[in-house]
C-alpha positions as CSV (number, residue, x, y, z in Angstrom):
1,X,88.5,186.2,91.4
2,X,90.0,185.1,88.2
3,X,88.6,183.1,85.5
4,X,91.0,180.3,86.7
5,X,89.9,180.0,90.0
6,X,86.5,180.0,89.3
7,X,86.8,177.2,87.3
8,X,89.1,175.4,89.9
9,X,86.8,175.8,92.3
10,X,83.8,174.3,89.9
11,X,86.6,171.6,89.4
12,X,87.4,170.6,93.0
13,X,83.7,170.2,93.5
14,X,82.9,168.4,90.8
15,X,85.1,164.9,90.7
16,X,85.8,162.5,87.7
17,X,84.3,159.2,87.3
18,X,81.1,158.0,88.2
19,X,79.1,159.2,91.7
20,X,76.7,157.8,93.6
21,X,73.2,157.3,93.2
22,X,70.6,160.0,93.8
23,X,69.7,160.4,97.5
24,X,66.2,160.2,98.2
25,X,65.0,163.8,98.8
26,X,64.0,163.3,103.0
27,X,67.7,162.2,102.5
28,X,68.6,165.9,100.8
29,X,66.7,167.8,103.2
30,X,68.3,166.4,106.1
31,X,71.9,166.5,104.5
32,X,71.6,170.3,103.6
33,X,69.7,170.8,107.0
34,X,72.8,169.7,108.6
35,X,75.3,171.8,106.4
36,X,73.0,174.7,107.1
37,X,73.4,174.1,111.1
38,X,77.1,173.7,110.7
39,X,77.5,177.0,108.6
40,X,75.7,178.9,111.2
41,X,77.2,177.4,114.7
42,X,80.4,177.5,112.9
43,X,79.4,181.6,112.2
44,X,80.8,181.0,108.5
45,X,77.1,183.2,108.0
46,X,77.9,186.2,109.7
47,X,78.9,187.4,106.5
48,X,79.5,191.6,106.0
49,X,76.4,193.4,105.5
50,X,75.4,195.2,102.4
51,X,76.8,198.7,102.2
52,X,79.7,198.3,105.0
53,X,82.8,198.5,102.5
54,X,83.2,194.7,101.9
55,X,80.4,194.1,99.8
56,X,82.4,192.3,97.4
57,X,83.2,189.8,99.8
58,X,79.7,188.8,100.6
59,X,78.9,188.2,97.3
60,X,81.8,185.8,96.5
61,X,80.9,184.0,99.8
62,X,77.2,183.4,98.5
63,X,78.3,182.6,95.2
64,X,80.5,179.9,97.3
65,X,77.5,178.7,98.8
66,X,76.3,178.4,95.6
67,X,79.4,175.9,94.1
68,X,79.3,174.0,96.9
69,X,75.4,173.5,97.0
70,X,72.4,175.7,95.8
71,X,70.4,174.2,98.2
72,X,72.8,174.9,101.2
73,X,72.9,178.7,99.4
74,X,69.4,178.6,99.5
75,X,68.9,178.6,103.2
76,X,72.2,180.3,104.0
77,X,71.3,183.3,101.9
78,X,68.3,183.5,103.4
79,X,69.7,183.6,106.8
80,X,72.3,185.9,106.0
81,X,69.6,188.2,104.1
82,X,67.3,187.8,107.8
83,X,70.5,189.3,109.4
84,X,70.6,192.4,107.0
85,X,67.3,192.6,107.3
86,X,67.0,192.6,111.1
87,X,69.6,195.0,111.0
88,X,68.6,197.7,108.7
89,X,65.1,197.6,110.0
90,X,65.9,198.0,113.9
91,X,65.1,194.5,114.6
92,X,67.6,192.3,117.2
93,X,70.4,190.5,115.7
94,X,70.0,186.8,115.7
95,X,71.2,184.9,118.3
96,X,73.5,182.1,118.4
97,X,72.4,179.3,117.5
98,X,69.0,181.2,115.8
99,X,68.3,179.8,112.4
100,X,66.7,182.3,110.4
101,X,64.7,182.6,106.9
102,X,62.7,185.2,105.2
103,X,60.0,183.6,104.4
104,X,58.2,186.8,102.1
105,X,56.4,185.0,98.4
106,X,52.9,185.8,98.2
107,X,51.9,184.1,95.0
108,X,47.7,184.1,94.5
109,X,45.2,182.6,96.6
110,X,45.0,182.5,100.4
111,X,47.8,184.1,102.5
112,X,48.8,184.7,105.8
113,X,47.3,187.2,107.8
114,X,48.2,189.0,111.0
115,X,46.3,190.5,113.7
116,X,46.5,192.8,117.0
117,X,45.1,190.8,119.8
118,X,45.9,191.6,123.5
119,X,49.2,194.1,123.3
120,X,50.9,191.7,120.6
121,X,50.3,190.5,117.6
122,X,49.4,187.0,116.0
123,X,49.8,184.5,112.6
124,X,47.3,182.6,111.2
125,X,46.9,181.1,107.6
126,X,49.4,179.3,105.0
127,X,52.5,180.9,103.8
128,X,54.0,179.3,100.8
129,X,57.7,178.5,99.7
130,X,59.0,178.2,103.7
131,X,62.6,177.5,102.7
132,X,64.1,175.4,105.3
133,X,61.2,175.0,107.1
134,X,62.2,171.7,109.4
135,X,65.5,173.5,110.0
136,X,65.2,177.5,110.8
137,X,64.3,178.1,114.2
138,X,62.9,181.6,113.3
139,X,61.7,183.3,110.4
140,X,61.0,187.0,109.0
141,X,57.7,186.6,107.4
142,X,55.5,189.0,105.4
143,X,51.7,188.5,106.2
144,X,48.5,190.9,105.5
145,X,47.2,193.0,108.4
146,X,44.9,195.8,108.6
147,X,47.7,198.3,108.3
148,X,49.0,196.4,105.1
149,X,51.5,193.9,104.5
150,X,54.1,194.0,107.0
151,X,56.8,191.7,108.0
152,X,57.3,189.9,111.0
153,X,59.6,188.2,113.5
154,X,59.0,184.6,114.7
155,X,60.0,181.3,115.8
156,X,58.9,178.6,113.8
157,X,60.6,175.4,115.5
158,X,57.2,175.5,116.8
159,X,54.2,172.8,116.9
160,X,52.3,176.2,115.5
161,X,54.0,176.4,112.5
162,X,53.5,172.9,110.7
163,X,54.5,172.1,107.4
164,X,52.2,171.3,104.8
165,X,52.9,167.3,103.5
166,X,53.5,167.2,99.9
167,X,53.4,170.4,99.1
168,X,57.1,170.5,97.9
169,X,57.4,168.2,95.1
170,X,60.6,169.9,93.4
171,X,63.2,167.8,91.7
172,X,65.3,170.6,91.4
173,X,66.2,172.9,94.8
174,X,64.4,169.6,96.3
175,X,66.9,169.7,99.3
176,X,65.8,173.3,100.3
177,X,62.9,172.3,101.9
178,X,60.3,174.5,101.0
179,X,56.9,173.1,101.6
180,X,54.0,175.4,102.7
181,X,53.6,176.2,106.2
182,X,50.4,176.7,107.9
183,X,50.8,179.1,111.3
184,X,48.6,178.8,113.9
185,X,47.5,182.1,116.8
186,X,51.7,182.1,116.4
187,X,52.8,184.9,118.3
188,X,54.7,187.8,116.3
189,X,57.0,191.0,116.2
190,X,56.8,193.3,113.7
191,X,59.9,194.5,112.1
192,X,60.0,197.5,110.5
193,X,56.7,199.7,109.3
194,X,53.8,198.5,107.0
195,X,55.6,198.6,103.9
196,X,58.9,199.2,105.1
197,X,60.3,195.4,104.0
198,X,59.7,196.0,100.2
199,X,60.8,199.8,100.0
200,X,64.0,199.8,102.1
201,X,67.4,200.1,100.0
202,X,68.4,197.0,101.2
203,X,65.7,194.7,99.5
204,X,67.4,195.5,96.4
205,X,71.0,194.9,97.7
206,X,70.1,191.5,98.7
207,X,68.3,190.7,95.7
208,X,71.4,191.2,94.7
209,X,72.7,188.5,96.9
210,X,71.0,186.0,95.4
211,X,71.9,186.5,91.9
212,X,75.5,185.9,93.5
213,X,74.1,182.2,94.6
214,X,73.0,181.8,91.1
215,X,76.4,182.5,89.7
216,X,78.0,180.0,92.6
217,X,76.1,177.5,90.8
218,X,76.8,178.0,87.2
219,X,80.2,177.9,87.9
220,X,79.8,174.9,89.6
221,X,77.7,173.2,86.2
222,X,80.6,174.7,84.6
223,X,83.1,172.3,86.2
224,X,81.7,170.0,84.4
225,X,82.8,170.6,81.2
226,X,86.3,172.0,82.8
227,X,86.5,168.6,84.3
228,X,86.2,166.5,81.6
229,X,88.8,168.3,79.6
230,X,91.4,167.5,82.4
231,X,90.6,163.8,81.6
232,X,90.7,164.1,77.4
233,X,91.3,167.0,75.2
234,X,88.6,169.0,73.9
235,X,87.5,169.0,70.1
236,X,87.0,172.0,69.0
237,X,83.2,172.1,69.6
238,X,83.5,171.6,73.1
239,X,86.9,174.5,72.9
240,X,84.3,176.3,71.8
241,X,81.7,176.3,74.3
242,X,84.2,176.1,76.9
243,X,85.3,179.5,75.5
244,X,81.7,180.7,75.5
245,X,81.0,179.4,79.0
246,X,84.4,181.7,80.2
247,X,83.3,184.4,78.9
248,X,79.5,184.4,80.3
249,X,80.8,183.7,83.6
250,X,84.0,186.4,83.8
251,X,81.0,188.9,82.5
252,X,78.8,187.9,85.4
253,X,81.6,188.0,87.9
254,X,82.8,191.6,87.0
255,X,79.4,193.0,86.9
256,X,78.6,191.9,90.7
257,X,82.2,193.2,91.6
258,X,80.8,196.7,90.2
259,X,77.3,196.4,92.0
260,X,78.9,196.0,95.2
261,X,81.3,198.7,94.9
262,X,78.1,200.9,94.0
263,X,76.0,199.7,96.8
264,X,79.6,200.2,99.4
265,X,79.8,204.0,97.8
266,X,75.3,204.3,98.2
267,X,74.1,202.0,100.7
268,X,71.2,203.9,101.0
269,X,70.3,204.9,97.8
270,X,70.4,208.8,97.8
271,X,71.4,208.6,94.3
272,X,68.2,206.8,93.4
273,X,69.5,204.3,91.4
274,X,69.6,200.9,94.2
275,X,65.9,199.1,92.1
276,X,67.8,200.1,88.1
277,X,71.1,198.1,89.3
278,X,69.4,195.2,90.7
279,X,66.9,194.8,87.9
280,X,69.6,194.9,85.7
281,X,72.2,192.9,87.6
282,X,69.7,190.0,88.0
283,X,68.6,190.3,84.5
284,X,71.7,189.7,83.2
285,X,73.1,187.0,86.0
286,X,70.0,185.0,85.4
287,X,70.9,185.4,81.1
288,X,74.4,183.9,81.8
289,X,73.3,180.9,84.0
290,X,70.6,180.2,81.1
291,X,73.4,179.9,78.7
292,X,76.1,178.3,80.8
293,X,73.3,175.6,81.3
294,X,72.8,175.7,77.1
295,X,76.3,175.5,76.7
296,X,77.9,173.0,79.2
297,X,75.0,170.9,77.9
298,X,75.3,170.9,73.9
299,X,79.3,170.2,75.0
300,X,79.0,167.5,77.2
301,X,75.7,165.9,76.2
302,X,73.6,163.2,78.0
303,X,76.4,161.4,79.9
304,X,76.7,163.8,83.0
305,X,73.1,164.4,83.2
306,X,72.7,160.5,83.5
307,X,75.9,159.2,85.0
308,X,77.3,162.2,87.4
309,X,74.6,162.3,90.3
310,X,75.6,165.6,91.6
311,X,75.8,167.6,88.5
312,X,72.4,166.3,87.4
313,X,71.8,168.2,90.6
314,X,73.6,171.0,90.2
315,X,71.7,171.2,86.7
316,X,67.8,170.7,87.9
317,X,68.9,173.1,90.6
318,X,69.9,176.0,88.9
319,X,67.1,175.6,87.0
320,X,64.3,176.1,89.4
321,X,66.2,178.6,91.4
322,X,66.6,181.0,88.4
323,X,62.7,181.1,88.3
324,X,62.9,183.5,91.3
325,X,63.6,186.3,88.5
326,X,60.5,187.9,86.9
327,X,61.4,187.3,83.5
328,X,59.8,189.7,81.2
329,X,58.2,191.3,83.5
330,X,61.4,192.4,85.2
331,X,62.5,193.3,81.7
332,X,59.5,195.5,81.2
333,X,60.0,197.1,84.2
334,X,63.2,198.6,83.8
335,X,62.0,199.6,79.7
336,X,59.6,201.8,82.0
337,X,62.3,203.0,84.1
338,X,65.1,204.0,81.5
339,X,62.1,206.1,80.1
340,X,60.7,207.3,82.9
341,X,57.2,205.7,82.4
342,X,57.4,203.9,86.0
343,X,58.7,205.0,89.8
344,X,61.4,203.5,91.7
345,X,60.6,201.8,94.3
């Protein structure tokens, strides 16, 4: 994709001239419930998987996702990601009309547990960040058993699995509905081995994937700025961070292109090397989107962040969904790789 057709594509997303008011977030949810429906009965989601040769072209349909709506990317990464998933681990492929997430944080305190009872296996606890959780029909969800974590298979359009009121307060990614979720005796398929969901090859292709999103919605911010030169020229401050912004972005791009190719020529990591390009793929992704969001900012000021609806949007939701990288502690991991202080995983 070239420089000019990202922008164009950040462009046609992104009208002139004032937009409508904020929508109330219910309002979001059930707007990007109903995109994420559409995408999947339409099967725009049965995108190629990791590794098959056409790697490339899942990640520019994610980062797609992630012009038109990083909300909408949100839950349709997440169902394309359950698809891999399901696939590389054994599991059944989704059926249509199936709604899937991968419902897999475990940030401290009390978790999700799963037991062996009676030939099959059940849920009980809370599972945080349930993205899409009034709108998938099943989930992949990672939950603490005797054996160890493992991940699991279930429905969750289910009086058993209740989301948690207000515990999804986000401005930003507000429309990706991820409230806690509190399962109860739900019943349960394991997919995969204890440990199998973090130490596959694929986890790291599709944290790949979502870097892609990320770039989808920088790009998109990015229109911004592209589209208010179509309207008036640019001074040379703004030349100059439009410049910047081109740069960041074409940088990004080309450096996914080349992770895919890698993962289409090693889909299962013989080489080794699957966690080291992810690490530093997302690193870097996540850098860009940081300074497209500096840039198109000092460039355009206040006005779009107060007067254009949908990039204020675009803005608060980049933000929050580039918090799903480490930070430092993803940089300090891959100091211990390049010298050989810590293991792949």
């Amino acid at each position: 994709m070239t420089t000019d057709a990202t922008f164009s594509a950040g462009v046609g997303a992104r009208p002139g001239g004032p937009s409508a008011g904020p929508p109330s977030p219910a309002e979001r949810c059930r707007t990007v419930a109903r995109r994420f429906t559409e995408l999947v009965d339409d099967g725009v989601l049965r995108l190629p998987l990791p590794g098959e040769g056409r790697t490339r072209e899942r990640f520019r349909a994610l980062a797609a996702l992630g012009r038109e709506d990083l909300c909408v990317a949100r839950l349709a990464e997440g169902h394309a990601d359950a698809t891999a998933i399901l696939h590389e681990l054994d599991g059944p492929p989704p059926e249509p009309g199936e709604r899937w997430g991968v419902w897999a944080a475990h940030p401290p305190g009390p978790g999700l547990t799963a037991t062996a009872r009676g030939g099959g296996w059940r849920l009980n606890g809370v599972k945080p960040y349930c993205s899409g959780a009034h709108s998938c029909t099943h989930a992949l969800v990672t939950a603490d058993s005797d054996q160890g974590r493992r991940l699991f298979a279930a429905r969750v359009d289910d009086p058993a699995v209740a989301p948690v009121p207000g515990t999804w307060q986000a401005v930003g990614m507000a429309g990706s509905d991820s409230p806690d979720a509190t399962f109860t005796e739900v019943p349960a398929t394991p997919v995969g081995d204890a440990g199998s969901y973090l130490h596959r090859p694929g986890f790291q292709h599709g944290g790949i994937g979502v870097a892609a999103c990320w770039l989808g919605g920088a790009q998109a911010v990015a229109g911004t700025l592209v589209a208010g030169a179509g309207h008036r020229p640019l001074d040379a401050h703004a030349a100059a961070h439009l410049g910047e912004v081109d740069v960041l972005l074409h940088a990004a791009e080309s450096v996914l292109h080349r992770a895919a190719d890698e993962i289409d020529q090693d889909p299962l990591d013989r080489l080794g090397g699957a966690r080291m390009r992810s690490l530093r793929v997302r690193a870097l992704v996540e850098k860009v989107c940081t300074d497209v969001l500096r840039h198109v900012g000092r460039a355009t000021g206040a006005e779009p962040l107060c007067h254009d609806a949908r990039h204020a949007r675009a803005v608060a939701d980049l933000t929050v969904y580039l918090r799903q990288h480490h930070a430092e502690r993803n940089h300090a991991e891959l100091g211990l790789l390049l010298t050989g202080q810590a293991e792949e995983r």
